[in-house]
C-alpha positions as CSV (number, residue, x, y, z in Angstrom):
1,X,0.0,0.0,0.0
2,X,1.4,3.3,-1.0
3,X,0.9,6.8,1.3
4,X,1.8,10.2,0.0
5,X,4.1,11.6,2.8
6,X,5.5,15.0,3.8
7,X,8.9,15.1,3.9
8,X,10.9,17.9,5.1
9,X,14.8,19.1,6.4
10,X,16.4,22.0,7.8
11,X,19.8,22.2,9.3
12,X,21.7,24.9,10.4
13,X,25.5,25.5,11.1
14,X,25.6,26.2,14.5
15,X,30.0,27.3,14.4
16,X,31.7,30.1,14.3
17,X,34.7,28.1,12.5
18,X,34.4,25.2,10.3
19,X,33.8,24.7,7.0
20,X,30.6,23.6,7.1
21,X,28.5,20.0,6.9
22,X,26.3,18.3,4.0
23,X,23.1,17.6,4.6
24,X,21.8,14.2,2.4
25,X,18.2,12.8,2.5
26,X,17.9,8.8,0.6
27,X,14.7,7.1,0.0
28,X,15.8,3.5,-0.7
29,X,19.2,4.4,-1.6
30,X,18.5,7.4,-3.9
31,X,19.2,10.8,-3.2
32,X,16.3,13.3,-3.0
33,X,18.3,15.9,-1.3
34,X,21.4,17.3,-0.7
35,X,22.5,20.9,0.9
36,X,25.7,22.8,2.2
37,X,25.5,24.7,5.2
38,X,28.8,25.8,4.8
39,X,29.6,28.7,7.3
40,X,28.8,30.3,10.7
41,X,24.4,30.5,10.4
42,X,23.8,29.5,7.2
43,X,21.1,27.0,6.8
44,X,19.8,24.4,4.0
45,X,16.0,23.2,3.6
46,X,14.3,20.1,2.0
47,X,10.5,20.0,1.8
48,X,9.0,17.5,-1.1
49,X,6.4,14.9,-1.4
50,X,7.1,11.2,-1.9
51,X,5.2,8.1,-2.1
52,X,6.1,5.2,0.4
53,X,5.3,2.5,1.3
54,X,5.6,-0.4,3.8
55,X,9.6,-1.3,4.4
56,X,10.7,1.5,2.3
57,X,14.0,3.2,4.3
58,X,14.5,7.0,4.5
59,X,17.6,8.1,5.6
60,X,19.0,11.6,6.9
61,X,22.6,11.8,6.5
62,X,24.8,14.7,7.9
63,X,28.5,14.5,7.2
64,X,31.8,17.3,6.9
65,X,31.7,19.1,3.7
66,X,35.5,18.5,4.3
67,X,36.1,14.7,5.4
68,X,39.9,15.8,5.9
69,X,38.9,18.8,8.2
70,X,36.0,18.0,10.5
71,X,36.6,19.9,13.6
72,X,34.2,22.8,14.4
73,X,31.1,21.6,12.5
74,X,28.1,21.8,14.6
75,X,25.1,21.2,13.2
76,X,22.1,21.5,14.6
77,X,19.4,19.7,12.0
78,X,15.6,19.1,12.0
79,X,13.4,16.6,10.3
80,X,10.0,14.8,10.0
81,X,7.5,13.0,8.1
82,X,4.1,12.8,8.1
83,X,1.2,11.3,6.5
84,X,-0.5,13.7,3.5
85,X,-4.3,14.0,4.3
86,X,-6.5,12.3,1.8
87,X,-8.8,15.0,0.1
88,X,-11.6,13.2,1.4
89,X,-10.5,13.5,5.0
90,X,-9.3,17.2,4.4
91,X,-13.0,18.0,2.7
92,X,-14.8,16.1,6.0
93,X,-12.8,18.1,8.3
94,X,-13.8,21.2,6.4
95,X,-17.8,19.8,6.1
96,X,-17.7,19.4,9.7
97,X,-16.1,22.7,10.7
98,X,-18.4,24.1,8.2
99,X,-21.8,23.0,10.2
100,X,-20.0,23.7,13.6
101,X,-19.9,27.5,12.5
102,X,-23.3,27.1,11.3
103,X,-24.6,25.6,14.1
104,X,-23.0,28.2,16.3
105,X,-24.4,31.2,14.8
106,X,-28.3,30.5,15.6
């Protein structure tokens, strides 16, 4: 069974000094994303939609944009995933909303 999923990333460089990380996303081995962050508060954000389904693998990958130099690289990063409504549970919630504000107003 296949569900249409939210998929976002943000991470941030948290140092002064460094050269920065990479920031990867994989679903199932392929590459959907990849961003630098590569000074002191620079950022890089991911936000798609993807079809998954049972046993797929997603996988959030942070490593030094210089393998050789990896000292000072904080990183402070943020993700999640969540289920996209169906549009017949976004236009229920909206029907029922709908008649609550109806229903309020006499």
């Amino acid at each position: 069974m296949n569900h249409e999923v939210n998929l976002g990333a943000y991470f941030f460089n948290t140092s002064a000094a460094g050269d920065g990380t990479l920031g990867e996303i994989y679903i199932n081995g392929i590459q959907v994303f990849s961003g630098l962050s590569d000074g002191p508060n620079t950022s890089a954000n991911y936000y798609g939609q993807h079809l998954l389904q049972i046993g797929d693998v997603v996988d959030f990958v942070v490593t030094p944009n210089n393998p050789a130099d990896d000292g000072n690289d904080g990183t402070n990063w943020r993700s999640f995933i969540s289920l996209t409504p169906e549009p017949s549970r976004a236009m229920l919630l909206v029907l029922g909303l709908g008649a609550m504000l109806a229903r309020r107003r006499r």
